[in-house]
C-alpha positions in Angstrom: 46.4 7.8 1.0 43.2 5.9 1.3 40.6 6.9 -1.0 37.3 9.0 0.1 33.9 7.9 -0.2 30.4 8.5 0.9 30.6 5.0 1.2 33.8 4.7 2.8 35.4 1.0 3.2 35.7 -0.9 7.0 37.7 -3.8 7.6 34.7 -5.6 9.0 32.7 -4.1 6.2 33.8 -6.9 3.7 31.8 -9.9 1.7 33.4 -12.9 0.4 31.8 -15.3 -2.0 31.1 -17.4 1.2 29.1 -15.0 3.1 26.7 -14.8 -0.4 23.1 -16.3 0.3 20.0 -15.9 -1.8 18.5 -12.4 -0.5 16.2 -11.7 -3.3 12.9 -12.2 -1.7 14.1 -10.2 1.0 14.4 -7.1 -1.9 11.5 -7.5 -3.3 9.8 -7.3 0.1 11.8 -3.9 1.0 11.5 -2.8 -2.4 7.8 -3.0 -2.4 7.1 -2.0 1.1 9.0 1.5 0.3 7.1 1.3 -3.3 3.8 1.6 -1.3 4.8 4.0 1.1 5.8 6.1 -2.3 2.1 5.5 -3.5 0.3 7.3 -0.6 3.1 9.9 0.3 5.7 12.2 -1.2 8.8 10.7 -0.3 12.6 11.3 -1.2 13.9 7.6 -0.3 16.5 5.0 -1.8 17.8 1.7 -0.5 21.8 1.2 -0.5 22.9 -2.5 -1.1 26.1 -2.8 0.4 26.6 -6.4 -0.6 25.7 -5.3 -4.6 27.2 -2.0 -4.1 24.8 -0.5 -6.3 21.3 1.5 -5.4 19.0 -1.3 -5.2 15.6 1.2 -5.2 15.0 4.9 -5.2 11.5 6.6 -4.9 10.9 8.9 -8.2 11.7 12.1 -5.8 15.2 11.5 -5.6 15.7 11.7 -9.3 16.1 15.6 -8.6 18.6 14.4 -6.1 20.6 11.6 -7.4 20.7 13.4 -10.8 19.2 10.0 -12.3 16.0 9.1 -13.5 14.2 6.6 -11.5 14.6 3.3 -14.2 18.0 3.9 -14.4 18.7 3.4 -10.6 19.3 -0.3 -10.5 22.0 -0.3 -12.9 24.4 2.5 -11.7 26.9 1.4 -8.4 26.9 3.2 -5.1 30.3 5.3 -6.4 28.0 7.7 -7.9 27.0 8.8 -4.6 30.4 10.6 -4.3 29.8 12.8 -7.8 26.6 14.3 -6.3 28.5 15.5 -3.0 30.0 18.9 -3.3 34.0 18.7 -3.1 34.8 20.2 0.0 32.1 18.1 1.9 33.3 14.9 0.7 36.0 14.4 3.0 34.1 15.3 6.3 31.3 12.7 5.0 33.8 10.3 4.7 35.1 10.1 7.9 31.7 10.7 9.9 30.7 7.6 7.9 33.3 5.4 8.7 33.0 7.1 12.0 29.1 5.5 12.3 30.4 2.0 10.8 32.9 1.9 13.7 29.8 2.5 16.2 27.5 -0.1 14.1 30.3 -3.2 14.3 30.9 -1.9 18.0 27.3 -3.3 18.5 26.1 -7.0 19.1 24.3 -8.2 16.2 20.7 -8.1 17.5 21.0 -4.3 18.6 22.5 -3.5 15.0 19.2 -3.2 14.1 17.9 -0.2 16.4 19.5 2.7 15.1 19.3 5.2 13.3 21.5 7.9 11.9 21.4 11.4 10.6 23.1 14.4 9.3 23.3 17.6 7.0 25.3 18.2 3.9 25.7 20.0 0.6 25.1 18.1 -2.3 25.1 19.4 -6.4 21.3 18.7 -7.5 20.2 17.8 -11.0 19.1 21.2 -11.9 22.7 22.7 -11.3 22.2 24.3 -7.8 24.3 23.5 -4.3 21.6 22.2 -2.1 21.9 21.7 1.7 19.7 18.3 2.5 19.1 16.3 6.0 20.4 12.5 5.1 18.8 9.7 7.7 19.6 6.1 7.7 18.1 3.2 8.9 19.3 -0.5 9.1 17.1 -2.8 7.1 19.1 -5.8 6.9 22.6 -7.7 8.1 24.1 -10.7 6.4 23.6 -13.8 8.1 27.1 -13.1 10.2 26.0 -9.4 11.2 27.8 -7.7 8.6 25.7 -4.4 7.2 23.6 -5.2 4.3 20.9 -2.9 3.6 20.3 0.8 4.4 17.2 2.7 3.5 18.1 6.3 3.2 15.7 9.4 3.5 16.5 13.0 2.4 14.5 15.9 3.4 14.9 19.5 3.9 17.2 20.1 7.0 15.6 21.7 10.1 18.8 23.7 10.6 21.0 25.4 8.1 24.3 24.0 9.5 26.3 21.7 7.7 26.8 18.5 10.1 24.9 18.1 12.9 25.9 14.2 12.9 23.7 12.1 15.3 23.1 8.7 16.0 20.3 7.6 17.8 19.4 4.3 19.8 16.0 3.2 19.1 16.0 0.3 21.9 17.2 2.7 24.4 16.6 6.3 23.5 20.1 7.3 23.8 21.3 9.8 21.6 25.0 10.0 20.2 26.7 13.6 18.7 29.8 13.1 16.5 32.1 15.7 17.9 34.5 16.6 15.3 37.5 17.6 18.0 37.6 14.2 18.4 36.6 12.2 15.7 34.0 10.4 17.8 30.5 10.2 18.6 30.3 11.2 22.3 26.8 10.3 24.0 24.5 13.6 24.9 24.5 13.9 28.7 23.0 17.2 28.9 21.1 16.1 31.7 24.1 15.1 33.7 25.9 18.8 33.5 25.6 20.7 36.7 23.6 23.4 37.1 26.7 25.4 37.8 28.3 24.0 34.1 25.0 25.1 32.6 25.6 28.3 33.5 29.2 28.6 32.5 28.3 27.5 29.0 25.5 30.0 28.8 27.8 32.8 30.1 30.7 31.9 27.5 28.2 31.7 24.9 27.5 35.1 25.4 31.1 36.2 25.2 32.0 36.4 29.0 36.1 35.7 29.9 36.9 33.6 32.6 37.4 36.4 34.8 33.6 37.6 34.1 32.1 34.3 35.1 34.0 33.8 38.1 33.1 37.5 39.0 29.2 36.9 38.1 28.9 33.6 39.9 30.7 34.7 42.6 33.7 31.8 42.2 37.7 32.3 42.0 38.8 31.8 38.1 40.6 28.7 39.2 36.9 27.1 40.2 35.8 28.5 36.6 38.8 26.4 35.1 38.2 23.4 36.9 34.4 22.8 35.7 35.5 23.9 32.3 37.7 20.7 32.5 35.3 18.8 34.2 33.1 19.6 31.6 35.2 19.3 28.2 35.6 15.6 30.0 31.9 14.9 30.7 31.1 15.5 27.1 34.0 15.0 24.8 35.0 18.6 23.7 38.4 19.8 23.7 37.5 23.7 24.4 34.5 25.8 25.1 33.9 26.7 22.2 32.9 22.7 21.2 31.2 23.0 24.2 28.8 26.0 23.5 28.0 24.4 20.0 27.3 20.9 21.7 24.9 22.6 24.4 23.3 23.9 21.1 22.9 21.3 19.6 21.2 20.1 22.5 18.0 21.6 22.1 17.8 20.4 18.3 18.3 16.9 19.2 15.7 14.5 17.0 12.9 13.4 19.7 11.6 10.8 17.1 
C-alpha cells in the first residue's frame, strides 16, 4: 500500500542528479521578497522546496502552526508536514494533493505558473488544540524541464467551517475547478451553464422535496425530473443530488480573487 503524505509522490514528480541546476539566487530572491512582505504585514506564510524536500522559509507566524520555531525551519524535511495533520484528515489530503499534481502536469509548462490552489483542513497546533485552517498555494518556480519546484503556502483562518472545500483556480483564465470527492476529480464550476429549470431542482431538493414534489411543483412528470437530474449529475461531475446540492453550495463561496 503506498504510503500517505501531505506531500504525496507523482511519477512526474521526480528529480535526478541531472535535472539539478544552481537555484540559489533564485531563493534568496523568494526568500527575501516573502521576508519583506513579513516586515510590513502579519503574515502566516512558508515556501515548500520540492527539489530539497525540506521548508526552505517560513514567516515567524507559522511557528504556532508548524509547531517549530522560525530558525529551526531550514533544517527540518517536508515529512514533518504530515505530524502536524490530524490522523483522520491525512488520507483525504493526500489524495486531493496528488489529485492537484495530476491537474498541474496536465498543464503546458508556461500555464503551470497561473494557478492557484486552496483548501480547509484540521491540523494539531503547537499549543495542543485541533485547529481548522484555509491552506493556499501558489507556483513560484519549475525546474528547467517543467517539473514543480517551489510552492509558497499561506494559512489563514477559513471563511467556512467545512473541512474541504478543495479548489483550483486559473489565474490566466479565471476558471475555477471543485475537487468532487464522488469522483476523485476536480470537475470545472459551470454554474452558469445549469438551466434555469436545474437551478430550481437543486434548490427544491435542497430543501428536502422527493422527486414526486418537484415534478408536482414545477408542473413536470417525475420521469422529466429524472432526466435533468442526469443531465445534471453529468454537467457537473456528481454522482447523486446530494453532491449536487453541496456543489451549488459551494458555488456562492467560490474565491473571486
Amino acid at each position: 500500500m503506498e504510503e500517505l503524505h501531505f506531500v504525496q509522490a507523482h511519477p512526474e514528480h521526480t528529480f535526478s542528479e541531472e535535472d539539478v541546476v544552481d537555484y540559489s539566487e533564485q531563493d534568496k530572491y523568494f526568500i527575501q521578497c516573502l521576508k519583506t512582505i513579513e516586515n510590513v504585514m502579519d503574515i502566516d506564510a512558508y515556501i515548500i522546496d520540492y527539489v530539497n524536500k525540506r521548508v526552505l522559509y517560513a514567516t515567524k507566524g507559522c511557528s504556532a502552526y508548524l509547531g517549530k520555531d522560525v530558525n529551526e525551519y531550514s533544517f527540518f524535511g517536508i515529512q514533518h508536514l504530515d505530524e502536524i495533520i490530524v490522523p483522520e484528515e491525512i488520507e483525504r489530503i493526500s489524495v486531493v494533493n496528488s489529485k492537484v499534481y495530476d491537474f498541474f502536469y496536465s498543464l503546458p509548462n508556461e500555464r503551470r505558473l497561473k494557478f492557484y490552489f486552496t483548501q480547509n483542513y484540521k491540523i494539531k497546533a503547537r499549543n495542543g488544540k485541533t485547529v481548522l485552517i484555509n491552506h493556499r498555494g501558489s507556483i513560484l518556480s519549475l525546474t528547467e524541464k517543467g517539473a514543480l519546484r517551489l510552492t509558497l503556502c499561506v494559512i489563514s483562518i477559513p471563511t467556512s467551517d467545512k473541512v474541504g472545500n478543495a479548489y483550483i483556480k486559473m489565474l490566466d483564465t479565471g476558471a475555477v475547478y471543485e475537487f468532487m470527492p464522488s469522483s476523485q476529480k476536480f470537475v470545472e464550476v459551470k454554474t452558469q451553464k445549469l438551466t434555469p429549470k436545474a437551478d430550481m431542482i437543486i434548490k427544491l431538493a435542497s430543501k428536502g422535496k422527493t422527486e414526486s414534489e418537484i415534478a408536482n411543483e414545477l408542473g413536470i412528470t417525475i420521469n422529466t425530473v429524472k432526466y435533468h437530474k442526469k443531465q445534471i449529475f453529468s454537467r457537473i461531475g456528481v454522482r447523486n443530488i446530494a453532491e449536487a446540492v453541496q456543489w451549488a453550495n459551494n458555488q456562492k463561496k467560490v474565491i473571486k480573487g
